[in-house]
C-alpha positions in Angstrom: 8.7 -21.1 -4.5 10.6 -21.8 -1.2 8.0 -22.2 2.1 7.9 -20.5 5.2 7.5 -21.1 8.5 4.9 -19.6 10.0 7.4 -17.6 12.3 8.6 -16.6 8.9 5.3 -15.2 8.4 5.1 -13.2 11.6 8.2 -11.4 10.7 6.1 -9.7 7.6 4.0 -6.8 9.8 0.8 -6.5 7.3 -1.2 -3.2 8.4 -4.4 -1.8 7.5 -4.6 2.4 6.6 -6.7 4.9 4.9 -5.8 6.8 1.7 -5.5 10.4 2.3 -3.2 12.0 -0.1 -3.4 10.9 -3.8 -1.0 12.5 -6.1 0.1 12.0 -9.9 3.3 10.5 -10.1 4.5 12.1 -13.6 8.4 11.0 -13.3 7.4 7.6 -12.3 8.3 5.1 -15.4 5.3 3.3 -15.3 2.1 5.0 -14.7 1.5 5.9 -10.7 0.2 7.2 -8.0 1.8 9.2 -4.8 0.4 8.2 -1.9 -0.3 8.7 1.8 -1.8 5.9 3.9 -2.7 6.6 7.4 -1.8 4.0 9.5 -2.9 4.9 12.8 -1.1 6.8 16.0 1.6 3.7 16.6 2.8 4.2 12.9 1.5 7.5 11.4 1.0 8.4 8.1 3.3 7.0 5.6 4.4 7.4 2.0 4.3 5.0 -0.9 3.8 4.9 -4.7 1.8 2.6 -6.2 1.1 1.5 -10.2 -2.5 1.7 -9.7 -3.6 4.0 -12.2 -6.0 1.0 -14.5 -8.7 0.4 -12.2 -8.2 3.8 -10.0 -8.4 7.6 -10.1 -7.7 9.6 -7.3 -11.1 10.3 -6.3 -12.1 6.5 -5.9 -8.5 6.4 -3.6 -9.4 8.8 -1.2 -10.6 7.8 1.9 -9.9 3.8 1.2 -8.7 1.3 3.0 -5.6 -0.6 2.1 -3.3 -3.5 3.3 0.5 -2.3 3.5 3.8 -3.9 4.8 5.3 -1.7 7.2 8.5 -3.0 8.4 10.2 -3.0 5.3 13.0 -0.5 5.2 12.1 2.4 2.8 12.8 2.2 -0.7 13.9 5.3 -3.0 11.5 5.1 -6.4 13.2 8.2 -8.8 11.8 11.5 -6.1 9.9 9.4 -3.7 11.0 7.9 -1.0 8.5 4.9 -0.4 8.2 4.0 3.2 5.8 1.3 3.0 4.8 -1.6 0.2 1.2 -1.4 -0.4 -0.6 -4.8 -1.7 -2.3 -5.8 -4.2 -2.6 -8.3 -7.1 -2.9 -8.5 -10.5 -5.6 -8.8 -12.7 -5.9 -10.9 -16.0 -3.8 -7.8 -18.0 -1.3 -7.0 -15.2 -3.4 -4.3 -13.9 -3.5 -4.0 -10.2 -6.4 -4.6 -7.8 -5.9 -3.3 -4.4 -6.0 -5.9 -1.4 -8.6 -4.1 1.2 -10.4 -5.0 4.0 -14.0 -6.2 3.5 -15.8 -4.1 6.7 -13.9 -0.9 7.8 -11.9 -1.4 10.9 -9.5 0.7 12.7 -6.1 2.2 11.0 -3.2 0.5 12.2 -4.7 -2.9 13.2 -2.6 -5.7 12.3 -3.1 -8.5 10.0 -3.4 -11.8 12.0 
């Protein structure tokens, strides 16, 4: 993998937001979820998919917090137009594990 520099790094704006529309995405190829992260007044809410289906259900979604790249430009995924990349990482089976915050803080705050 190529490095960085860390002005590289600060190009990539990493946000915190709460979960607070989940929706079954039924024409995604993979199983998915529709989602609506709330990012605070700067950015809003925003839309983006997510295969998270494994380890969540739409119940345990609402209401979290998430990490999400928002200055990518939106991407188009079948219906949905996904306006920011939420993170996460794989487990042992491919499965994805949401990355979160440990201690709640305010929607929109930045990663640093």
């Amino acid at each position: 993998m190529a490095e960085i520099t860390f002005d590289d790094f600060e190009k990539i704006d990493i946000r915190v937001g709460t979960i607070v529309e989940v929706e079954d995405f039924p024409e995604a190829r993979k199983p998915a979820y529709k989602l609506r992260i709330d990012f605070g007044p700067e950015i809003g809410v925003k839309r983006s998919s997510a295969q998270i289906t494994v380890h969540y259900t739409p119940e345990t979604l609402l209401g979290r917090q998430v990490l999400g790249v928002v200055n990518f430009p939106p991407r188009q995924i079948g219906p949905v137009r996904s306006e920011v990349l939420t993170l996460g990482f794989a487990d042992e089976n491919g499965a994805i594990v949401l990355a979160s915050v440990e201690r709640g803080v305010p929607n929109g705050k930045k990663m640093v």
